[in-house]
Steps between C-alpha positions, in 0.01 A plus 500: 500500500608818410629773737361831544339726780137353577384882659623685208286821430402411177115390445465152316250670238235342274537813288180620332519471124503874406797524715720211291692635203378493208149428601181664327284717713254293622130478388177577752411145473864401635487737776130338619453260757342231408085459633499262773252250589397212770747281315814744529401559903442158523802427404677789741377350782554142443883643497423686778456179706773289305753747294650195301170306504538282135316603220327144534361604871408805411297413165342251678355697764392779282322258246763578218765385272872571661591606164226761563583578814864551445442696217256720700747562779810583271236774311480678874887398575577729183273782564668513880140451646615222675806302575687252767774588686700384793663662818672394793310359799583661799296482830797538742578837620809389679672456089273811349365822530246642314408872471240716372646816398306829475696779265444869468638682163519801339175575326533330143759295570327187667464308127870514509591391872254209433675357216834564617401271822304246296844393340670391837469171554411515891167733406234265490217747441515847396148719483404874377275627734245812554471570912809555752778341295598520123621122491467191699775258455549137666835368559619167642890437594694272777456713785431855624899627451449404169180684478685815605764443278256479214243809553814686506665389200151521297381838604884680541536398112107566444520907416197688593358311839406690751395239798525158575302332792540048515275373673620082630299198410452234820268322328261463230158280533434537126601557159474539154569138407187360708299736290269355295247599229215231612434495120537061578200361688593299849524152316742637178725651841539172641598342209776714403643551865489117537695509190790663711842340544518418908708730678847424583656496830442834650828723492658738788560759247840532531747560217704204615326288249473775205738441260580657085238219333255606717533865445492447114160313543348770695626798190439273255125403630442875585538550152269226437309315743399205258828456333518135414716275685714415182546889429644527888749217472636688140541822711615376799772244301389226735324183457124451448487313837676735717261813366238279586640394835631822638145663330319250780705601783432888436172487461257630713771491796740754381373604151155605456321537130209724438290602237401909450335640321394880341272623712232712291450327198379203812268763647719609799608895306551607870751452745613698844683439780378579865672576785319382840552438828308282775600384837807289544263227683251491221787492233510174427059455458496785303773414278296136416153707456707752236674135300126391460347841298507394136674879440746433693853417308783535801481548804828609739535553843800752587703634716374833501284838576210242289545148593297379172552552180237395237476492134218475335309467131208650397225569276490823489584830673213546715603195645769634668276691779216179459743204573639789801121493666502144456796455658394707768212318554621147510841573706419792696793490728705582196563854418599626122782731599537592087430377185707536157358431118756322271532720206648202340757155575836559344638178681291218624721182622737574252262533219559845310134613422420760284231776546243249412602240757644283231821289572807669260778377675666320789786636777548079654413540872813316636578277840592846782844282537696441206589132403761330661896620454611200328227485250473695183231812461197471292544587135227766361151395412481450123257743348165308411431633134 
């Protein structure tokens, strides 16, 4: 394997066609999403439940050829309405920390911080927002020195911030991978998630174990989630076996796959982020009430002046105040201490989304501690074309 510096700066880039040389403008009927129906959402949520569910499985459940059904989900894979990706499973807080960062800039110049943050490999999430703060980023690294070490190296070299404030994650009940888009009825659900691979033996989460083929399966399958086994073992210059071997001992325990999705054309054009607070003894209740409201994407608890942090979709604007009262109503120990709109998701799990949601690009989320010494680096994720 090839040697080169896994958190490079550079963003592994689908790139658009109109920005390839030598490309002709693109047409109207390029540039549209395609219509989406049950089959397409049907299809979204069985990966939902199963990211690398077979085409068999899946055409199966949803009364339809695989052909079909592959053909379907490579039509929304293209238009970046949907995709599978992969990201590193950490639960222990003892190996990571995770941050939510809130940034003030200089007016006009929030676009720009965004973007330059979405290309470091240790943001997670980066969000425009209307309300207190100009952007919202999420970052994840090995421990809170190395937190420090990185909001100063991204905002000294960011020109034109103004503030900072991170805000530490302790925990977090629920997020956007156990979202679903119930478009499945109960009986397709259990077919697909019975469908899953069992679990291997659960992992401490230390890097002990992490080594260079494993971080080259979690770039290369953030790239792609569903990238065949055969296609890993060419990339990885290892046998078909050991992809296949070291694939069953990362997954679910230390390597997690997902499948997102672009949230408006799926009827979710909406999204903010609230900031709330509620009494340390009714922290952990609340925080199971919030995982069950279908709105709700994430939700973290901090260290913090608001010791919850939730994100949420929705239909529409007025739902911002509306899913507020209902809040209110069904957890009224909790108190909404502020509230941002998201203007738009320039980074989402290490998806680059354009101003329509769609995926355009992807910055690998990698392992917060770097493969072992003696092991080569990761080589760069080939550009899918």
């Amino acid at each position: 394997m090839r040697k080169n510096d896994p958190r490079r700066d550079a963003a592994l880039r689908r790139e658009p066609r109109e920005t390839r040389r030598n490309a002709p403008p693109r047409t109207a009927q390029e540039c549209a999403s395609p219509e989406l129906d049950e089959l397409d959402r049907g299809i979204v949520h069985a990966l939902q439940i199963h990211p690398r569910a077979p085409w068999t499985l899946v055409g199966e459940v949803l009364g339809v050829d695989p052909v079909t059904a592959a053909r379907r989900w490579q039509r929304l894979e293209d238009a970046g309405l949907a995709w599978v990706t992969a990201h590193p499973r950490l639960a222990n807080s003892l190996v990571v920390a995770t941050g939510v960062i809130e940034v003030d800039t200089d007016p006009g110049a929030a676009a720009n911080v965004a973007m330059a943050l979405a290309a470091d490999h240790a943001v997670v999430n980066v969000k425009l927002t209307a309300g207190g703060r100009d952007v919202i980023a999420e970052v994840q690294v090995r421990d809170l020195n190395e937190l420090l070490r990185l909001t100063t190296r991204l905002f000294q070299g960011t020109p034109r911030v103004r503030a900072t404030r991170a805000h530490i994650s302790t925990g977090m009940p629920t997020e956007g991978s156990r979202w679903r888009l119930r478009s499945l009825d109960s009986d397709q659900c259990a077919r697909i998630d019975a469908a899953l691979p069992p679990s291997a033996r659960p992992e401490n989460d230390t890097a002990a174990g992490w080594d260079a083929l494993d971080a080259r399966l979690l770039e290369l399958l953030s790239a792609d989630g569903r990238m065949s086994m055969r296609k890993l073992a060419a990339a990885t210059d290892v046998g078909l076996t050991t992809v296949r071997r070291r694939l069953q001992s990362l997954l679910p325990s230390r390597m997690s796959l997902r499948c997102d999705l672009a949230r408006s054309p799926f009827g979710w054009p909406q999204s903010a982020v609230y900031f709330a607070s509620v009494p340390a003894q009714h922290l952990e209740e609340t925080s199971r009430v919030l995982s069950g409201f279908r709105e709700v994407r994430a939700c973290a608890i901090m260290a913090g002046p608001h010791n919850l942090v939730v994100d949420v979709w929705l239909r529409g604007l007025g739902d911002v105040h509306a899913f507020e009262a209902h809040l209110s109503r069904r957890l009224p120990r909790l108190t909404i201490d502020d509230r941002s709109l998201v203007l738009r998701t320039v980074k989402h799990m290490g998806r680059l989304l354009d101003e329509d949601g769609r995926s355009v690009g992807v910055v690998p989320l990698l392992h917060p501690h770097p493969p072992r010494p003696s092991d080569p680096s990761p080589a760069p994720v080939p550009e899918r074309r």
